[in-house]
C-alpha positions, 0 to 999 in steps of 0.5 A: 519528508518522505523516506524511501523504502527500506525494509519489509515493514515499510513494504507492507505497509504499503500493501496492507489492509487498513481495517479503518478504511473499511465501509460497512455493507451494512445500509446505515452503518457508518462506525468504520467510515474513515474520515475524509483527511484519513482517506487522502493520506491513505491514497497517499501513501498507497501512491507513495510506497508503490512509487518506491517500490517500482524501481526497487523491483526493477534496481535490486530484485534480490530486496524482493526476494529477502522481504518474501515478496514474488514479482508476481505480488510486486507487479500486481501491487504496483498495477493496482490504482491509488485507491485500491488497498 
């Protein structure tokens, strides 16, 4: 089961850059290619934590504030789609 967001790890974690997830520029170079599981569970959970935090931005602006978020980062994070980190 799923919990909401409730403090500041929770929201980057959301937003944050998964170096796993990465792919190489490099033709050939497969090492940081993440697994396919590893990849639906990251867009997940990208969907999931942007989901929670939409209405959290909207129902108590003051949270934004006290994890040092803008509106403007929130809003940008909640544009993005699923697969976009």
């Amino acid at each position: 089961m799923r919990t909401i967001l409730t403090n500041i790890s929770d929201v980057y974690g959301a937003m944050r850059l998964n170096p796993s997830e990465r792919q190489s520029k490099a033709a050939g170079h497969t090492q940081n290619r993440p697994s396919l599981k590893s990849l639906i569970k990251a867009w997940r959970d990208r969907a999931y934590y942007r989901h929670e935090l939409a209405p959290m931005a909207m129902d108590l602006p003051e949270l934004i504030d006290d994890i040092g978020l803008t509106m403007a980062e929130v809003n940008a994070e909640i544009a993005k789609p699923f697969w976009r980190s």
